[in-house]
C-alpha positions as CSV (number, residue, x, y, z in Angstrom):
1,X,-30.7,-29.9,-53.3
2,X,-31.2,-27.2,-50.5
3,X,-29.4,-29.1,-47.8
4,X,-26.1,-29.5,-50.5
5,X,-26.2,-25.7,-51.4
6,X,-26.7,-24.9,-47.7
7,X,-23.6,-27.3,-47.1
8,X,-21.5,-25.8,-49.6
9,X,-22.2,-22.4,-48.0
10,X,-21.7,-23.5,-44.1
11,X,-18.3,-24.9,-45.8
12,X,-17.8,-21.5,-47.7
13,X,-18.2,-19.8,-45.1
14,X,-15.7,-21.8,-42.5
15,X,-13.1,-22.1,-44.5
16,X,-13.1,-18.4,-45.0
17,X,-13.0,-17.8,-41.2
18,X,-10.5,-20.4,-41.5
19,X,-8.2,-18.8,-43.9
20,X,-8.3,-15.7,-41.8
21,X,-7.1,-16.8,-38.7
22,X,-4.0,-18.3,-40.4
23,X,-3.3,-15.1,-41.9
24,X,-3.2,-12.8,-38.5
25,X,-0.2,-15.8,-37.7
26,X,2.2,-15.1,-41.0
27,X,5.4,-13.4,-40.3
28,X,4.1,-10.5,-42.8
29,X,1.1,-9.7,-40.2
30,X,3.1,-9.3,-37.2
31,X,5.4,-7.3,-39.0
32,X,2.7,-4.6,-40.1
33,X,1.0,-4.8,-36.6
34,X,3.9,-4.2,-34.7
35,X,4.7,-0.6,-33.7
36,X,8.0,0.6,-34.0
37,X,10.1,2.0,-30.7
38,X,9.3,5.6,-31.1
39,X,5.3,4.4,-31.3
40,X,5.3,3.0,-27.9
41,X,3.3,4.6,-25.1
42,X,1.4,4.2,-21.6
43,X,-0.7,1.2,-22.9
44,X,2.6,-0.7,-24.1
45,X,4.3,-0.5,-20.7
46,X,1.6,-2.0,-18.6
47,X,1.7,-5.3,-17.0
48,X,4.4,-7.3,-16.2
49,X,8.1,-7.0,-16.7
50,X,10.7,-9.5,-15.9
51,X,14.4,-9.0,-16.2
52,X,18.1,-8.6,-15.2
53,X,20.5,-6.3,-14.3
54,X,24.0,-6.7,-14.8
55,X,26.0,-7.8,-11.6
56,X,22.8,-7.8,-9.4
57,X,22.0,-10.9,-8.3
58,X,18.0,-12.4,-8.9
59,X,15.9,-11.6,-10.6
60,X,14.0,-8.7,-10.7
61,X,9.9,-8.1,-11.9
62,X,8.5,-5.4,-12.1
63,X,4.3,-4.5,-12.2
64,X,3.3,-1.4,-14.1
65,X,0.0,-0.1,-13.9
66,X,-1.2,3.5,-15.0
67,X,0.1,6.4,-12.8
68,X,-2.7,8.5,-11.1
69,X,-1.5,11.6,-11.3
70,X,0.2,11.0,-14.7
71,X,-2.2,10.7,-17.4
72,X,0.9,9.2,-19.5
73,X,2.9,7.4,-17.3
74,X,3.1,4.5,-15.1
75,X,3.4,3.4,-11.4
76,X,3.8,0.3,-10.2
77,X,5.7,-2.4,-8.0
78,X,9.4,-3.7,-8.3
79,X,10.6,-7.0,-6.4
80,X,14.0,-8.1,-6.4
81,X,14.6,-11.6,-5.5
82,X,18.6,-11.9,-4.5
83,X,19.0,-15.1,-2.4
84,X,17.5,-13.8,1.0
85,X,14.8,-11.5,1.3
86,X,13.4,-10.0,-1.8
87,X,13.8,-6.3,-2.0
88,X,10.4,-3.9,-2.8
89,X,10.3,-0.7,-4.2
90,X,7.6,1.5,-5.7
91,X,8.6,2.7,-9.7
92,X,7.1,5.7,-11.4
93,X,8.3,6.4,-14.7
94,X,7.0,7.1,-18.7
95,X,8.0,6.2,-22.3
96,X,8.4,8.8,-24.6
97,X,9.4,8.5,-28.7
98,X,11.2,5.2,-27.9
99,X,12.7,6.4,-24.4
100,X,12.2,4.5,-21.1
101,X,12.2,6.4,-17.6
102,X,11.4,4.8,-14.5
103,X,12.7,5.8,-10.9
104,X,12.3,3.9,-7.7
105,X,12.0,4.8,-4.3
106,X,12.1,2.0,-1.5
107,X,11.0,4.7,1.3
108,X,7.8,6.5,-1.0
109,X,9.7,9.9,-0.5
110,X,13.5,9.1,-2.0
111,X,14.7,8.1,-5.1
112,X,17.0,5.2,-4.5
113,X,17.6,4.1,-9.0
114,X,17.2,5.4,-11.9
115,X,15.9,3.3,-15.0
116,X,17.0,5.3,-18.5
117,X,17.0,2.7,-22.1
118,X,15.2,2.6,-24.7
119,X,13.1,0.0,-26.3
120,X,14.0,-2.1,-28.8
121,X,13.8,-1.9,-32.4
122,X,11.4,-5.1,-33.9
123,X,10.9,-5.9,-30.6
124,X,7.0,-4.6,-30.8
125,X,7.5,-3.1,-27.1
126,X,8.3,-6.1,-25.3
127,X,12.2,-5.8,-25.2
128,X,13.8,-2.3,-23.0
129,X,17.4,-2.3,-22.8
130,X,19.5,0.5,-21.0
131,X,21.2,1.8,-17.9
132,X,20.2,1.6,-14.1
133,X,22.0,3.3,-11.7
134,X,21.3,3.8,-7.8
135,X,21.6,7.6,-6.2
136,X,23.8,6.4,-3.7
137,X,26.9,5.3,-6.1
138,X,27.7,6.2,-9.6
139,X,28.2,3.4,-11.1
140,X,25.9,2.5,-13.9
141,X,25.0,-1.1,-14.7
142,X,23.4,-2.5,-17.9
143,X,19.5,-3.9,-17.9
144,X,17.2,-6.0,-20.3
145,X,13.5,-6.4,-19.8
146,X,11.1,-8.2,-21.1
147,X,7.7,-8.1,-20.6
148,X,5.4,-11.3,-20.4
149,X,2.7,-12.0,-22.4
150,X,-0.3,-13.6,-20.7
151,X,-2.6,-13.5,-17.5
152,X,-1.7,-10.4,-14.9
């Protein structure tokens, strides 16, 4: 009698567990977990970005990491990978109620682009869309990022 009603607990007991983790899966629990745009901050932007810009060539990834003189921003690494040599730079930037800053500099000193979008709505942070420009030419070209989920 004892084993059976300590069965039916272990059993209890599991399948509750169970019915848990299928719950943080459903559509509805993402939904309420995910913050919108204008929630996004430092902690959202960190890691490890990969995207395009329009009429550039490659692809270019970006690594963001927490800025040390910026309590709420970012610094990082960019790479650029257009056929031959892939292009560094060093990126600095923020978020702030939704809008995405980052500038790099491929010296340290200079400011060679300017990152300005936003992120996207239902996109839980992981989607920035917008304009990059370099300070050498004014012509603006469009961007999308994404940032990847897993192992940095």
């Amino acid at each position: 009698m004892r084993t059976a009603l300590r069965n039916t607990t272990v059993f209890i007991a599991f399948s509750h567990l169970f019915t848990l983790s299928i719950a943080q899966n459903r559509p509805e629990t993402a939904a309420r977990d995910c913050p919108a745009s204008r929630q996004i901050g430092q902690a959202h932007l960190l890691g490890t970005w990969r995207g395009q810009i329009d009429g550039v060539p490659g692809l270019t990834v970006i690594r963001l990491t927490p800025h040390p003189e910026h309590r709420d921003g970012v610094a990082g690494f960019l790479q650029r990978s257009a056929g031959g040599e892939p292009a560094v730079a060093r990126v600095s930037g923020d978020v702030d109620e939704g809008i995405f800053t980052l500038e790099e500099s491929e010296d340290g000193r200079r400011i060679a682009a300017t990152w300005s979008g936003a992120i996207k709505e239902d996109s839980c942070g992981r989607t920035i869309t917008g304009s990059w420009w370099r300070d050498d030419t004014d012509q603006r070209r469009a961007f999308e990022l994404h940032k990847q989920i897993g192992w940095d």
